[in-house]
C-alpha positions in Angstrom: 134.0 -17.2 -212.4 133.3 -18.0 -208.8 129.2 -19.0 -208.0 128.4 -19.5 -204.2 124.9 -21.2 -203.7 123.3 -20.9 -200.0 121.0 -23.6 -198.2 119.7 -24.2 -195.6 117.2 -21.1 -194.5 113.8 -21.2 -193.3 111.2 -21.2 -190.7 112.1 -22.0 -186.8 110.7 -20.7 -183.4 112.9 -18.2 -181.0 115.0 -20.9 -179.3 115.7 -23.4 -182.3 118.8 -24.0 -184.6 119.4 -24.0 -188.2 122.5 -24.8 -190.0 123.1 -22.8 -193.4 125.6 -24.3 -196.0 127.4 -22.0 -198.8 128.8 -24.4 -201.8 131.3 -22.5 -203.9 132.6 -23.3 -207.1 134.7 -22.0 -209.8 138.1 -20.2 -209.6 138.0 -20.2 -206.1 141.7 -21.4 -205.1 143.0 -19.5 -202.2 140.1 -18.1 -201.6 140.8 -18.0 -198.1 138.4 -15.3 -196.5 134.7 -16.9 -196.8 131.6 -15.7 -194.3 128.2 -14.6 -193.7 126.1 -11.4 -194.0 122.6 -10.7 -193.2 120.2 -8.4 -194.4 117.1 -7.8 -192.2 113.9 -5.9 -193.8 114.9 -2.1 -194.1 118.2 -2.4 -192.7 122.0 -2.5 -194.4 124.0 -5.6 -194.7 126.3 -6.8 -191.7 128.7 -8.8 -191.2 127.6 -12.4 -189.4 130.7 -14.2 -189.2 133.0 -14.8 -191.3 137.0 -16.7 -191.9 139.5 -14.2 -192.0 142.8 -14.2 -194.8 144.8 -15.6 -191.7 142.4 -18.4 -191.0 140.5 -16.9 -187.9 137.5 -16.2 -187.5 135.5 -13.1 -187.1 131.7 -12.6 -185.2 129.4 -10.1 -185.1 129.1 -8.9 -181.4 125.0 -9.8 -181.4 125.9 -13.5 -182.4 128.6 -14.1 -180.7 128.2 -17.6 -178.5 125.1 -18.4 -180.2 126.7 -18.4 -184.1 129.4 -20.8 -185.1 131.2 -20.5 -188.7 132.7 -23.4 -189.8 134.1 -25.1 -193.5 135.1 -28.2 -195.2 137.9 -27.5 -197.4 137.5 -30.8 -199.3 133.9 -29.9 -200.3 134.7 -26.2 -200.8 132.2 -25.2 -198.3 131.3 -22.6 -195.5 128.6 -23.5 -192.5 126.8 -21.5 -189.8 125.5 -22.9 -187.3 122.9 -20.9 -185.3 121.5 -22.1 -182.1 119.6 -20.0 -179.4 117.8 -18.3 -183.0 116.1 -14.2 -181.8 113.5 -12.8 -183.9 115.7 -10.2 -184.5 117.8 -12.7 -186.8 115.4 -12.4 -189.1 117.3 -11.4 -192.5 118.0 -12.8 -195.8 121.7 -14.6 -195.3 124.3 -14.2 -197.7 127.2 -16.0 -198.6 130.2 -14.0 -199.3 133.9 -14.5 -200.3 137.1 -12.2 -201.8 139.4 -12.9 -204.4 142.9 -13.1 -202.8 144.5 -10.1 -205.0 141.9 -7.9 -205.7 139.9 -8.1 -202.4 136.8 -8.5 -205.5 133.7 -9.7 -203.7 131.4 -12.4 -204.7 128.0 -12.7 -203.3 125.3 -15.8 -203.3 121.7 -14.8 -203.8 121.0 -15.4 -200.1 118.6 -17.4 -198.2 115.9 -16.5 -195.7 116.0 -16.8 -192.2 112.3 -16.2 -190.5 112.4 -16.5 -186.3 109.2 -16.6 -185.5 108.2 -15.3 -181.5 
């Protein structure tokens, strides 16, 4: 079983930072492809950034330059650093990985971003 618990969220102004942290823990060896979703109010789910099966790394267009992914493979966990934060970031963030053969996904319960104007 694979559990992925996020930190991290809350309350900032348009213009601050916040750092999320995804812990994972369980079966999770060569779990190589490990990001971040979103889910703003009323919208679907998108991709935030995430590491790729090859090791790269992967950004949505709208957070691009302001978003960094990151991990510590010692600690079995995934960061995302967000500077410059929009109102429109604004979602619940969700920690995501796959299982290497069956592309299964695993999901944390999320935590919430609010960027206030």
């Amino acid at each position: 079983q694979v559990q992925l618990v996020e930190s991290g969220g809350g309350l900032v102004q348009a213009g601050g930072s916040l750092r999320l942290s995804c812990a994972a823990s369980g079966s999770i060896f060569r779990f190589n492809v490990m990001g971040w979703y979103r889910q703003a109010p009323g919208k679907q789910r998108e991709l935030v950034a995430t590491f790729t099966a090859g090791g790269s790394t992967n950004y949505a267009d709208s957070v691009k330059g302001r978003f960094t992914i990151s991990r510590d493979n010692a600690k079995n966990t995934v960061y995302l650093q967000m500077n410059s934060l929009q109102p429109e970031d604004t979602a619940v963030y969700y920690c995501n990985t796959k299982a290497p053969l069956s592309g299964r996904d695993y999901w944390g319960k999320g935590t919430l971003v609010t960027v206030s104007s």
